[in-house]
C-alpha positions, 0 to 999 in steps of 0.5 A: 500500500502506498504512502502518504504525507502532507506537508503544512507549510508556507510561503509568501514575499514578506516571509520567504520561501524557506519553510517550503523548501524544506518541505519540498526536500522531503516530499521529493525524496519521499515521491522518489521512493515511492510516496504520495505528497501533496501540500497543504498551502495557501495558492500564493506559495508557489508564486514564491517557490515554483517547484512546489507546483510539481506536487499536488497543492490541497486546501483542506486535511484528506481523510486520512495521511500516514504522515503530516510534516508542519513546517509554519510558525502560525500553525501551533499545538491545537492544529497538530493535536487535531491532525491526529484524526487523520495523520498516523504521525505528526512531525513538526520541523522549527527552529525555537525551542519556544512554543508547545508542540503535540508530536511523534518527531521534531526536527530542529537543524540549528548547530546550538540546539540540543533534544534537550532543549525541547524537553518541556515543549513536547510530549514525553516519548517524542523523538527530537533530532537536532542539528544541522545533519538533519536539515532537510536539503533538495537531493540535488545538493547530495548529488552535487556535493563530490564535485563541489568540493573537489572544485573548492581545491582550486584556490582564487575567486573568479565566481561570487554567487549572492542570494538573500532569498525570495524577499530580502526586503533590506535589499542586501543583494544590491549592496553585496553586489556593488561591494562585489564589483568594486572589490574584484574587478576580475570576478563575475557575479550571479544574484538570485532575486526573484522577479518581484523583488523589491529591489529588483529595478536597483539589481537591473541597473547595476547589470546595465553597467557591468553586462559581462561581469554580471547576471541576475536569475530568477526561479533557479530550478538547480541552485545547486549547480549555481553554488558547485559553480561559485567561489564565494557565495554572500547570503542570509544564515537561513535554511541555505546556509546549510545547503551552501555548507554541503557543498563546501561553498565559502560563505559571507554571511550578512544579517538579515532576522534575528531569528537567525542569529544563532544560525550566524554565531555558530557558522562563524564560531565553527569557521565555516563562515565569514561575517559582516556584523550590523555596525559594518553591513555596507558597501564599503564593509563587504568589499574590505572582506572580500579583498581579505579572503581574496587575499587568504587562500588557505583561510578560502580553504579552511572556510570550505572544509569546516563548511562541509564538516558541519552538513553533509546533504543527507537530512532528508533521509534521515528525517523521511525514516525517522518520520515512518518510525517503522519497525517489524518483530522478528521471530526471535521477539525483537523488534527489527527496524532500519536506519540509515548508514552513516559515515561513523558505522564504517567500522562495523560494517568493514567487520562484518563485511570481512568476516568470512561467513558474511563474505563467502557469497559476496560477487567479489569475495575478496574481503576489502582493505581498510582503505578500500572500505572507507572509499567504498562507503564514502561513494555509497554515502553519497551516491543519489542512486543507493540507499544504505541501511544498518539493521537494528534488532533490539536496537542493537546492530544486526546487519545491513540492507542496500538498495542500488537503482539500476537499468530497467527500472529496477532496484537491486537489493543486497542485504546480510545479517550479522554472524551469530544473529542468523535464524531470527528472522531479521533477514525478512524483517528487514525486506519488509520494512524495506518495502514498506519504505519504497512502496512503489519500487521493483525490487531485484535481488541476484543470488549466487549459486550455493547460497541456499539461504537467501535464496529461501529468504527471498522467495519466503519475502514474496520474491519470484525467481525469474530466472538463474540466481535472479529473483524480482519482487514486485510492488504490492497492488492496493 
């Protein structure tokens, strides 16, 4: 059976696009697995961030959604209380640790908070994720992200990017890309400002007097490209700050809300930012720090690295399995559930996929070196088309499951259960949670001769055998 989720958000010139778009990474992540989103939002949202018109927009609760994601400010406890007659779970994303909510999961990217500090603002059991591993980005920055910071290699800055947003009502572009133009002569630069940008006419100007140094864009469908592309971006320190961070961008942030201050102190403070404050946001003020970063390679590089240590693209899913809270017992009596693989499991996963047992059936039975291990799973981490799971029974490690898009339409399945955890049932628990996440996917699995017992794990999780070592499962109908 298909999954729903509706997301409650946002968006408008007074207030910007930046609750919507986290929305719209979950719901892309969710329909690139096989989920049905649509958006509950007022019909001038999408003026503001266009991609949203991808989704089915709805003015009222449907009958009945497995999940609810509430990403506004103006919607409080008695709202979310009252979608538990429709929604199977209520997930909330903010940013204050402030206001009461009523719900299964909260979702709060900023670096200085902590799941204690929602302690009494939500109900007891509630799951809190905090911290920018779990800002909800689009899967274009996740696919950008190894080229990007592979460019960032490359020292000098050639190109500038600045972008305060959908509104930027204090107009901080049109002062960042006159300090820009003034401060490197030799640099081109790129504003993003929306067509109704109130300062769009002053932007226009400045592009009449520098036509080959200086471009304006609007509705960017991959803002992405634009910040792997960028040298140096200036902007807000809202949700793009962390999308500038999985890519590794050198930022300069400029203060636009107080409710983003704690955003600014913390990029600043893990050096992963440069920043002009209050006193000094002027033209004059921006290009005295741009010509000290033009001036500083490594202080470029170093902006870059701890800009990438603090997000790495990967929140969507995260929060999209986190949301499903699933889990199935196993016939040992335990509780299997899956969560995704992280760059810190990698020694127990190279410890289990160099034990000899789990290795025999392997198509490559030579068991990695170390080196080629965290080669492997970096590339496996950050690859769009894989998804890798670490399997919990009892909540502890108890093997892994994989999902690899290949042609024909397929997803290949692999998956082991850790030595002397076999005969439990973990294996099937396993592939049926993993199908109730991809509910739409056919699912393929190839099986080397010999191997008996997945062949029966596989054919014993409604898998057919299709042919020589090959089994297909196909989504349940209904």
């Amino acid at each position: 059976m298909t999954l729903s989720a509706v997301l409650r958000c946002a968006a408008s010139p007074s207030t910007g696009g930046g609750h919507v778009i986290r929305c719209l990474a979950i719901a892309e992540l969710a329909a690139h697995m096989g989920w049905e989103c649509s958006f509950l939002s007022p019909p001038e949202s999408a003026a503001v961030v266009p991609q949203m018109r991808s989704f089915r927009r709805i003015d009222a609760p449907p009958s009945h959604a497995d999940i609810v994601v509430v990403d506004d400010y103006q919607t409080g406890l008695l709202w979310e209380s009252s979608s538990r007659a429709w929604a199977g779970r209520v997930v909330v994303i903010d940013d204050f640790a402030v206001r009461k909510h009523d719900c299964d999961l909260l979702v709060d990217s900023s670096p200085i908070r902590n799941p204690f500090d929602y302690g009494p603002w939500v109900p007891a059991g509630t799951r809190v994720m905090t911290g920018p591993a779990f800002a909800p980005l689009r899967d274009q920055y996740r696919r950008a992200r190894p080229g990007a910071l592979h460019r960032r290699q490359s020292a000098g800055i050639r190109n500038v990017l600045i972008n305060f947003g959908a509104s930027d009502p204090l107009g901080r572009a049109v002062l960042a890309a006159q300090a820009t133009l003034s401060a490197l002569p030799d640099a081109t630069v790129t504003v993003v400002a929306g067509a109704g940008s109130p300062h769009r006419r002053a932007l226009d100007d400045i592009a009449a007097e520098a036509p080959a140094r200086f471009r304006i864009l609007d509705a960017v469908a991959d803002m992405a490209a634009l910040m792997a592309e960028a040298d140096v971006a200036i902007g807000a320190a809202g949700h793009s700050s962390w999308e500038r961070c999985a890519l590794g961008l050198p930022t300069i942030v400029l203060p636009t809300a107080d409710n983003q201050r704690d955003n600014l102190k913390a990029l600043v403070s893990a050096g992963a930012a440069e920043h002009v404050d209050d006193a000094h946001v002027s033209v004059d003020g921006i290009a005295r720090k741009l010509k000290v970063l033009a001036g500083d390679p490594e202080r470029l590089t170093a902006l870059s690295r701890n800009a990438a240590q603090l997000c790495d693209g990967r929140g969507a899913i995260r929060i999209v399995v986190a949301a499903l809270s699933a889990r199935q017992s196993a016939r040992n009596g335990k509780f299997v559930a899956l969560r995704p693989a992280e760059a810190a499991d990698a020694k127990q996963l190279f410890a289990w996929q160099t034990d000899e047992q789990t290795r025999r059936f392997f198509r490559n039975p030579r068991a990695p070196t170390w080196s080629e291990h965290e080669l492997w799973l970096g590339q496996v981490l950050e690859d769009p088309s894989q998804f890798l799971f670490l399997v919990e029974c009892g909540g502890l490690p108890a093997g892994s499951v994989r999902l690899v898009e290949i042609p024909r339409g397929l997803s290949e399945v692999s998956i082991y259960v850790a030595p002397g955890m076999y005969r439990g049932g973990i294996g099937k628990a396993a592939l049926n949670l993993l199908r109730r996440l991809f509910p739409r996917k056919i699912f393929s699995a190839d099986v080397l001769a010999g191997n008996d017992a997945s062949a029966a794990l596989f054919l014993g999780s409604g898998y057919c055998r299709e042919s020589s070592g090959m089994y297909v499962q196909h989504p349940p109908q209904g």
